[in-house]
Each structure stands twice: as C-alpha cells, then as structure tokens.
N, C-alpha and C positions, 0 to 999 in steps of 0.2 A: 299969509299964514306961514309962519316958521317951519321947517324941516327940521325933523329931528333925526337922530342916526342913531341906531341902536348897535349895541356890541354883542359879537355871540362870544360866549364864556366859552371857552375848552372846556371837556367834560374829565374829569379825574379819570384815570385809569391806567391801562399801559402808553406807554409813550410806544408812538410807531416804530418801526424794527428800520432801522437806518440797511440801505446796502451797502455793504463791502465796495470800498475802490481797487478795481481789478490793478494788481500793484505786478510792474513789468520785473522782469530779472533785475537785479545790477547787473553792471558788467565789468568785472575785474580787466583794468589797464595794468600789466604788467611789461616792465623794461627792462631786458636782460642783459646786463653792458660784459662785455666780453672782450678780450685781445688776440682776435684769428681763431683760427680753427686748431686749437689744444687738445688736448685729451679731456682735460678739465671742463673745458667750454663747452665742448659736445654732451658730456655726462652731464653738465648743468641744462642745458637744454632739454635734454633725454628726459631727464629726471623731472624737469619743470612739466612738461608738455603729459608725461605721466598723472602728475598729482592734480593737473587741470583738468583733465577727462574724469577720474576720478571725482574729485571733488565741487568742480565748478562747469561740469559739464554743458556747453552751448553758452555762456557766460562769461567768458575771458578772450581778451587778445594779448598776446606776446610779439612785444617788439624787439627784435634782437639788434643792438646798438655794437659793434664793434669799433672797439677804441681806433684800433692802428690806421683804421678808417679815417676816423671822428677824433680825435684826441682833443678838441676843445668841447666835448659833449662833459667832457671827465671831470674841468674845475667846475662846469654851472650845475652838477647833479651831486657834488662832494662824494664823489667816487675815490674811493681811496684804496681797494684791494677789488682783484677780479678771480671768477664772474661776481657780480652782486646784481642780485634782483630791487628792483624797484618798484615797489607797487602804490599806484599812484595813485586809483580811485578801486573802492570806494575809500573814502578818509578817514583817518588820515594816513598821511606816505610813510610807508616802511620801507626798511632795506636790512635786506638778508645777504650775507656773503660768503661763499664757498660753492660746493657742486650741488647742494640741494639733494643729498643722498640720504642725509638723516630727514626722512617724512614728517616724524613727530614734529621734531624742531622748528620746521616750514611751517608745518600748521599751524604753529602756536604761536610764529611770528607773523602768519597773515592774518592773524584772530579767527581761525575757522576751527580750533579746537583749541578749548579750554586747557592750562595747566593742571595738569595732574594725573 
C-alpha cells in the first residue's frame, strides 16, 4: 500500500514576533598620529579622550602613534599635517586634523552628529 504524506497549511494570521539580535557596541578604532610631546599634541589628546567619554563612552580605543618615533607610519597612512586623528572602524576611515578643540567639527567628521 502507498504512503501518502500530507501537508499542514500555515494558518493566516500574524506572523510570529521575530527576536531582536542582541547587537554588541561598535567599537571606535581611533589613531592619533602626533610629533612628541607639543602643546598641540597633548590638547589633541586631552581633547580626543574628552569627546570619547562623552560620546562613545566604554566603545573606543585610542592609539597614540608618534611620528619622531615611527616616521614610516606617516607615508603608509598619508598623514600630511599633525596631530591628525584617524578613525579607522567603524567604516569608513576618516581623518581629522588639528587639536580637536572645535567639538562640533569632530562630531560631524566622525558622523556622530549630523550637519547643521
């Protein structure tokens, strides 16, 4: 005798409620390329480590790259004025140059605030 296989039909109605994938932080890769210990350097830092507590609080590392150190770090990252920040993930990479004193400015070049 043949087997038969029967199908069960879905029943119309709501569709089941999907769960949320628990979604971890980013985490902001920043590189701060710098020439010694400046006046400038140090405010860039200052300043940087501010606006990450602030802003990206428990979600960022900062690597502080000094050139006079590393001077071959400067043609593979096309670093062309110091300090300039690098922010490498999430993507894509930007770079910001000066001491990172204008707040607005930084935000809007790490796309964490909107123009305007």
């Amino acid at each position: 005798m043949p087997t038969t296989k029967t199908k069960t039909l879905a029943r119309p109605g709501k569709p089941k409620p999907r769960k949320p994938k628990p979604r971890t932080p980013e985490v902001w890769k920043l590189r701060l390329f710098v020439a010694g210990q400046t006046p400038k350097s140090i405010r860039a830092f200052a300043n940087l480590k501010v606006l990450c507590e602030e802003h990206l609080k428990g979600r960022y590392q900062i690597e502080v790259i000094d050139l006079l150190e590393h001077p071959h770090m400067a043609r593979g990252n096309q670093i062309v004025a110091l300090p300039t920040l690098v922010a490498d993930l999430p993507h894509p990479v930007r770079q910001i140059i000066g001491d990172l004193s204008n707040t607005d400015r930084v935000l809007v070049g790490l796309a964490l605030q909107k123009v305007g």
